[in-house]
C-alpha positions as CSV (number, residue, x, y, z in Angstrom):
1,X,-1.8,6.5,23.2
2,X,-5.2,6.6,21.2
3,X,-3.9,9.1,18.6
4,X,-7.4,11.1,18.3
5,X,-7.7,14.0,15.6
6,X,-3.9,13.0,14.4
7,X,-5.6,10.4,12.4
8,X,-7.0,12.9,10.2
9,X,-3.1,13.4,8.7
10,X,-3.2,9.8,7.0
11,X,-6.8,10.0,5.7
12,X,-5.4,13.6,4.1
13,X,-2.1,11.6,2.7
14,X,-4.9,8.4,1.4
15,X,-7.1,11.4,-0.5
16,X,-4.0,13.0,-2.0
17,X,-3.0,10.0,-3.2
18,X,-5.9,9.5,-4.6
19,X,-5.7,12.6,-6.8
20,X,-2.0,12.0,-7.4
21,X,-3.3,8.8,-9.1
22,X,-5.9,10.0,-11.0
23,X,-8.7,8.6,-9.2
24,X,-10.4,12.1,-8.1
25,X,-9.1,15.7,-8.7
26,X,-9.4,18.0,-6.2
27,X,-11.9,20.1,-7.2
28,X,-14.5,17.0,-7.9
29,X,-17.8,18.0,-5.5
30,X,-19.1,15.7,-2.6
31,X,-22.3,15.9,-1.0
32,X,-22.9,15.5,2.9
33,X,-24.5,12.8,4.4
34,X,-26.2,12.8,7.8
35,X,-23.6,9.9,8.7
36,X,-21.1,12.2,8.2
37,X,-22.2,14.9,10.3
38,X,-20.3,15.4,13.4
39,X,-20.1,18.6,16.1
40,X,-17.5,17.8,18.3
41,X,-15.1,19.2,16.0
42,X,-15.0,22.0,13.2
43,X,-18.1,23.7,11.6
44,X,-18.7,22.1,9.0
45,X,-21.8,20.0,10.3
46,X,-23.8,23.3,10.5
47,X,-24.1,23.2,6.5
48,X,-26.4,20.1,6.9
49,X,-26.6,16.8,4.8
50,X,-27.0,17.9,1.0
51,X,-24.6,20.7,0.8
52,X,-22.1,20.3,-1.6
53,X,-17.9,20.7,-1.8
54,X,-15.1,19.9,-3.0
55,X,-12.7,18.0,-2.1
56,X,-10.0,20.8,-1.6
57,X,-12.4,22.5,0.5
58,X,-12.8,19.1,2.5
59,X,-9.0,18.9,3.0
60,X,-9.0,22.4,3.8
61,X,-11.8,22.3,6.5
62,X,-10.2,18.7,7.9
63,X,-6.2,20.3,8.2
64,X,-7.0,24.2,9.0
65,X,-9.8,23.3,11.5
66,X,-9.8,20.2,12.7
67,X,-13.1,19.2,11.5
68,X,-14.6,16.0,11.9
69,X,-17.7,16.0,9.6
70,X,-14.9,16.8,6.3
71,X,-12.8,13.6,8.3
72,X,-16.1,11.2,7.7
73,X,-17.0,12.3,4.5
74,X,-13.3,11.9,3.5
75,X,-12.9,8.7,5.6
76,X,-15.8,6.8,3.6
77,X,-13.7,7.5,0.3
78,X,-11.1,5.2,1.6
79,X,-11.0,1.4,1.0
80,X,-9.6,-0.4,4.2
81,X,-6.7,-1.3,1.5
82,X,-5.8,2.3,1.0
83,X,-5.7,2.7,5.0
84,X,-3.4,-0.4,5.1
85,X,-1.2,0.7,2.5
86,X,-0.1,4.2,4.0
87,X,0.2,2.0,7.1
88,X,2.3,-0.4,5.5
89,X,4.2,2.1,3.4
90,X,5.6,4.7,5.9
91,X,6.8,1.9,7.9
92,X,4.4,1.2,10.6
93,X,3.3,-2.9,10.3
94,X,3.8,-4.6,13.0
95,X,4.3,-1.1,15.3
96,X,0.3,0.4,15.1
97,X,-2.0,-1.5,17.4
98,X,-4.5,-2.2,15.1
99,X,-7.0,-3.4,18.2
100,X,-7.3,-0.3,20.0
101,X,-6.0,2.4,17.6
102,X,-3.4,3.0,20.3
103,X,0.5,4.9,18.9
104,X,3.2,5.7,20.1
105,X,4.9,9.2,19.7
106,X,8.3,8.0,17.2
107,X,5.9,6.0,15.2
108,X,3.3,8.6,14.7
109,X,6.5,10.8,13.6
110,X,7.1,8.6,10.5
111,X,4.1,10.0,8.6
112,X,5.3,13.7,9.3
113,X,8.7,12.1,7.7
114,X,7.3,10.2,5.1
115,X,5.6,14.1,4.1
116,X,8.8,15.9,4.6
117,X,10.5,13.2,1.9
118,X,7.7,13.0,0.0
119,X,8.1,9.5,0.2
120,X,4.1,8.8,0.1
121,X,3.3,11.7,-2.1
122,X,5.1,13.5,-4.7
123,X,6.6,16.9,-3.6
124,X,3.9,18.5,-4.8
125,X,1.3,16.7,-3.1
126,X,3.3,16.4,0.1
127,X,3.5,20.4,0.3
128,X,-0.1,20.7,-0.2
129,X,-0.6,18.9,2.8
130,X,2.8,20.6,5.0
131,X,1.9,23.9,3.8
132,X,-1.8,24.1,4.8
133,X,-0.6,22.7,8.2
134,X,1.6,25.9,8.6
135,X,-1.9,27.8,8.9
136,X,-3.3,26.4,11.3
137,X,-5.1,28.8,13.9
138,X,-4.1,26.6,16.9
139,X,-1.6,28.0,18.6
140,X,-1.5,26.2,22.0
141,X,0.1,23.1,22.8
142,X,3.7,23.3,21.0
143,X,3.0,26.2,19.0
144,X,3.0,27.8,22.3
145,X,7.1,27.0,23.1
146,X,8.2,28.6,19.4
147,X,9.0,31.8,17.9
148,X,6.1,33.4,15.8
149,X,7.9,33.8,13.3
150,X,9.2,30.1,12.4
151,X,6.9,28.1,10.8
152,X,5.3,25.2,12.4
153,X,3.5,22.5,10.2
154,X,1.7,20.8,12.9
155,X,-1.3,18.8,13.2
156,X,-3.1,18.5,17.1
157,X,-5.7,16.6,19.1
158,X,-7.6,15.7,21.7
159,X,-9.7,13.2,23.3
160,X,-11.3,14.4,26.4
161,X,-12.7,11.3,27.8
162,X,-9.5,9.6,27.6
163,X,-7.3,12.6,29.3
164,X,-5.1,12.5,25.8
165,X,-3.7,15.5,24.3
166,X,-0.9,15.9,21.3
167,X,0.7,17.2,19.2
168,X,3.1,16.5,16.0
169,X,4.5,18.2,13.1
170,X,7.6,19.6,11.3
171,X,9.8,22.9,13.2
172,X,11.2,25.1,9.9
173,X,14.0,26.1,12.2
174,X,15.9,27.7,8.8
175,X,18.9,24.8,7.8
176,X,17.9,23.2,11.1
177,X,14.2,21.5,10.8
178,X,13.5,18.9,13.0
179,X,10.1,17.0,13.8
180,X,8.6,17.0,17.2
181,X,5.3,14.7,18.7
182,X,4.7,14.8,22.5
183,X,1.7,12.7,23.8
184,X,0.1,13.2,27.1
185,X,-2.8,11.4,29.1
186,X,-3.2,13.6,31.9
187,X,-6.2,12.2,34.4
188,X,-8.6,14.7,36.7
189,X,-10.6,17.6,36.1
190,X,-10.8,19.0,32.3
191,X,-10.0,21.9,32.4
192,X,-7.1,21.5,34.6
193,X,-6.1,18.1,32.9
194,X,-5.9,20.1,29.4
195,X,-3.9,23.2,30.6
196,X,-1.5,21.1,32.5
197,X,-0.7,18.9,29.2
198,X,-0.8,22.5,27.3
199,X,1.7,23.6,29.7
200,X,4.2,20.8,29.3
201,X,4.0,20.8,25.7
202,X,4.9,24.2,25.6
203,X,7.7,24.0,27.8
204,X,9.1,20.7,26.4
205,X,8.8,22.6,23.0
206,X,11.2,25.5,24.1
207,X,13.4,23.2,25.1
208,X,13.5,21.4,22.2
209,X,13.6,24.5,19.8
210,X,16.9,25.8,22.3
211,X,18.8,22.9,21.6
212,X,18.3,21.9,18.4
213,X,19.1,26.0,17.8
214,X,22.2,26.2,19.7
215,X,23.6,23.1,18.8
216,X,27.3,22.9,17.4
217,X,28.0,20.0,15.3
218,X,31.8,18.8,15.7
């Protein structure tokens, strides 16, 4: 399915690795451009072309929130090359459909995996991204099926005109963590489309968490 706001998980991997290298540090300042400016998701676009952040607070506004506006302005710091490479790197040539965008669920897993064994990123830069994601104020969707207390380090999206809804990330189910992605295109009315796919998430998500939980190894 057309992965929608999951995409913004590899442009954060592409601008850490840009600071892992050297390139930019994360508190270097970038100023908004009407091109980037986008209100369909996150705030950000309300602080107009011309104002001025960082690039931690980019990452922070694109992983906590969701926000599109931090996603273009991080998205035009990345070569084509760079997107290629995290493509290439965390194992997904010849899987991604590069002509419509379109992913599958186990193949959008790998760059939760490649974070989880910092196999992108060092530790360190990996964490940044997995720990921020453990913040995140959505709560619906897979959140919903788990315990409050277990951490979830999960990134979600939507694309209403499509009927698509997900969800992906890492379960810290303690000396059990597993990684979970469920993909839904659910057709009809909105509302109903998006709490029917909220609804199944959560449900598949207990199941999941029950399982993996009570499972005996021989």
């Amino acid at each position: 399915l057309f992965p929608a706001s999951l995409m913004k998980i590899p442009i954060a991997m592409v601008a850490l690795r840009k600071v892992q290298d050297g390139d930019i540090k994360l508190d270097d300042v970038v100023s908004l451009k009407q091109q980037h400016l986008n209100s369909d998701s996150g705030p950000l676009y309300k602080r107009g072309a011309g104002a001025r952040l960082t690039i931690r607070e980019l990452l922070e506004a694109l992983l906590l929130e969701s926000d599109n506006t931090a996603y273009y302005a991080l998205l035009e710091m990345a070569s084509p090359e760079e997107l290629n490479g995290i493509i290439e790197e965390v194992g997904l040539v010849g899987l991604f459909d590069n002509s419509t965008g379109a992913i599958s669920a186990k193949e959008y897993s790998r760059f939760f995996r490649a974070l989880y064994s910092s196999s992108f990123l060092d530790p360190e830069h990996s964490q940044f991204i997995l720990e921020m994601l453990t913040r995140s104020a959505f709560k619906e969707f897979l959140s919903g099926g788990l315990p409050g207390e277990v951490l979830f380090a999960h990134k979600y999206g939507e694309h209403i005109d499509r009927g698509v809804y997900l969800d992906s990330g890492i379960v810290y189910l303690p000396n059990r963590p597993y990684l979970i992605t469920v993909m839904i295109q659910e057709e009809g009315d909105v509302a109903h489309a998006k709490a029917d796919a909220g609804k199944a998430m959560t449900e598949i998500s207990a199941k999941v968490y029950e399982y993996i939980k009570s499972y005996k190894r021989c």
